[in-house]
N, C-alpha and C positions, 0 to 999 in steps of 0.2 A: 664217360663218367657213370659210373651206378649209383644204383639208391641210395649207401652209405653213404658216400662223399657228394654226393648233392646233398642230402640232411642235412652234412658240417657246415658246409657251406653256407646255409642259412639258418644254422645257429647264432645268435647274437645276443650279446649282453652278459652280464656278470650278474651272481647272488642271486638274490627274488627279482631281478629285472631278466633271469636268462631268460630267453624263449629259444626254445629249441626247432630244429627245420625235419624233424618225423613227430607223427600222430598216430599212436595204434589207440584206436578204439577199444571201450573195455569189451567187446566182443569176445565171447569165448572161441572162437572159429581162428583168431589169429595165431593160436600154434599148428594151426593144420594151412597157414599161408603158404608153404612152398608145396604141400604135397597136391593142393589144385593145380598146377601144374601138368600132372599127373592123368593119363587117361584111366588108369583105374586105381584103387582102393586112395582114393583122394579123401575118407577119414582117418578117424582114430582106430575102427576096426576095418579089417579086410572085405573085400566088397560082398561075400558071402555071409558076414557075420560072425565067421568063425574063431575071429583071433584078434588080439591089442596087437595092431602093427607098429610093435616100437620097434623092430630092427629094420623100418624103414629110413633109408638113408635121407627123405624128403622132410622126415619128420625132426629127425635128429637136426637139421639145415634151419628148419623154420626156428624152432626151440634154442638155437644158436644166434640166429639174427634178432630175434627177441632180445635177449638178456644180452646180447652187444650192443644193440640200440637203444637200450632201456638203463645200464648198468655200467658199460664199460666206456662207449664214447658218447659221456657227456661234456 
């Protein structure tokens, strides 16, 4: 089982009694959660500084598990 569906799984309750079974912190760092994974450029920019690593695939993943955790399966 992964993360997602362990979360549902302890999702329980209806309307203002939901409580949901994930917690992301309001930490800025949770859209770069999949790319620490990563042995390099594990930020937002490349590990030289030189560049917004948005065509990284780690990043795109994380930014996706967000807003399906946060948006789609409630």
């Amino acid at each position: 089982m992964n993360s997602v569906e362990y979360a549902k799984k302890l999702t329980k309750g209806e309307g203002p009694y939901k409580q949901y079974g994930t917690f992301f912190h309001t930490w800025k760092d949770y859209l770069l959660l999949k790319k620490y994974s990563s042995p390099v450029n594990q930020n937002i920019l490349t590990d030289d500084g030189s560049k917004f690593d948005a065509d990284n695939p780690l990043l795109k993943s994380s930014l996706e598990l967000l807003y399906n955790m946060e948006q789609v399966n409630r």
